[in-house]
N, C-alpha and C positions, 0 to 999 in steps of 0.2 A: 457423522463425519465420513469422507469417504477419504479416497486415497487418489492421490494427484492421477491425471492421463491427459492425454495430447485430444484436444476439441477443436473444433472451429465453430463460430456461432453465424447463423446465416443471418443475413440482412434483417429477413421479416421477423426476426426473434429476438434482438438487439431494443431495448432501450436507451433514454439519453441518459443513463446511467452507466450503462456497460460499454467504462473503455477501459481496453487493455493495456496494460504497463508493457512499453518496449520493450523487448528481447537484450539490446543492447545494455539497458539500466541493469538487467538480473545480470549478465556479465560482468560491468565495472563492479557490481557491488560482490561479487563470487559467494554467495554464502547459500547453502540448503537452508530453508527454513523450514520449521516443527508441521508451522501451520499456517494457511492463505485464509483468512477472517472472514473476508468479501470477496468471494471468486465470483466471475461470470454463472450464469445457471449450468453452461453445457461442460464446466470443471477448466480448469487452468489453461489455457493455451503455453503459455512456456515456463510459467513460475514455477523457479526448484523448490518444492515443498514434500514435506510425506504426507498430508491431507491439510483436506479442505473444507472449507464453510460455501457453500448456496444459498441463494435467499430460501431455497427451499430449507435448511437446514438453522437459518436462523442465526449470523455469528453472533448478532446483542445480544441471547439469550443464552447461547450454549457458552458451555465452557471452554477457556483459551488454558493452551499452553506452548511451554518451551518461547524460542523466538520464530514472533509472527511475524507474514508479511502481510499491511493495510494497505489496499487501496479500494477507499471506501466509498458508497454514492453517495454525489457531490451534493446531490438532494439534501442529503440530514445527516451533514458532518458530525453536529455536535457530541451525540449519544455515541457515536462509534471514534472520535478521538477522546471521549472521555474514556471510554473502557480501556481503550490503545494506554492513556498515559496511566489507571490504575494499573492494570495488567505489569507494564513497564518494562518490557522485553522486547525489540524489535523493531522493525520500522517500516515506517508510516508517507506514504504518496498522497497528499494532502493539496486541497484548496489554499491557498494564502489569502485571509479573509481578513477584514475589521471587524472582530466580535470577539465576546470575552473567551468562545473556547481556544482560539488562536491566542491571546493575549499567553492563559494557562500553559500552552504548548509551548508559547516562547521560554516563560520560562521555567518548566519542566524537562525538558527535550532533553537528552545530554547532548546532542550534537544536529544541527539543521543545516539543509545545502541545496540550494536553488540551484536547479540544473539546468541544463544548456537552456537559452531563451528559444532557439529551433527545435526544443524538444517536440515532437507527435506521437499520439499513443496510435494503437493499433488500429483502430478505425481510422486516424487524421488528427487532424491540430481542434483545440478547445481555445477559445476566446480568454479561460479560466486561469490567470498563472499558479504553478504547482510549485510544493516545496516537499523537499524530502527529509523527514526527522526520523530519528534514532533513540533509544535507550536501552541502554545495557551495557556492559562492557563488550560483547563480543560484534552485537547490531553498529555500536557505535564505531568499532575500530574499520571493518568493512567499510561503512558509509564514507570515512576520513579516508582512507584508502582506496576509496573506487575514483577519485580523481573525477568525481561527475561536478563538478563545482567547490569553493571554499567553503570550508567549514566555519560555522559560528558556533 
């Protein structure tokens, strides 16, 4: 686990995995988080956290705590919003998919919120639409209060 800092990842180092959650989302939502699960390789560009998971560090394997922030490759949701919903702390920048793990997230969540349709992550816009889930009491009052969309 290392400890958050300010990166940038260059072009030639980026896969179609690594996009970055807006600046703007970590504002409406105000909340420091424990821990970032699936950070970019070169560490957090702006996510308030005290540490971080890399792929080099492995989030499915290592151990989580307090409340995390997910946002996972879109590649292989399943294993990492399953860990998200046992875990049960935090919240989750997610794919909105037809499949049974999305089904589970529906309804486990305590609180889920589609945000803006012009949303773009830090490289640019995804084809992909995203949802933003919650659990906990403290992840879900944030989420209900960033005004980033209604809550279900």
């Amino acid at each position: 686990m290392q400890q958050a800092q300010l990166f940038e990842t260059p072009q030639e180092t980026r896969t179609s995995d690594d996009y970055w959650t807006p600046k703007w989302i970590f504002d409406a939502i105000g909340l420091t988080f424990d821990l970032d699960v699936a950070c970019p390789p070169e560490g957090p560009a702006h996510t308030p956290c005290h540490a971080y998971y890399t792929q080099a560090d492995n989030g499915l394997t290592s151990p989580w705590h307090g409340t995390v922030w997910m946002n996972p490759p879109f590649s292989s949701t399943t294993a990492w919003v399953t860990k998200w919903l046992d875990h049960g702390n935090g919240i989750a920048l997610i794919p909105f998919s037809k499949s049974r793990w999305f089904e589970r997230l529906w309804n486990e969540a305590d609180a889920m919120v589609l945000p803006p349709i012009h949303m773009k992550f830090v490289q640019g816009s995804i084809f992909i639409p995203v949802v933003l889930a919650s659990m906990g009491d403290t992840a879900t009052t944030a989420l209900i209060n960033s005004k980033l969309g209604k809550a279900r």
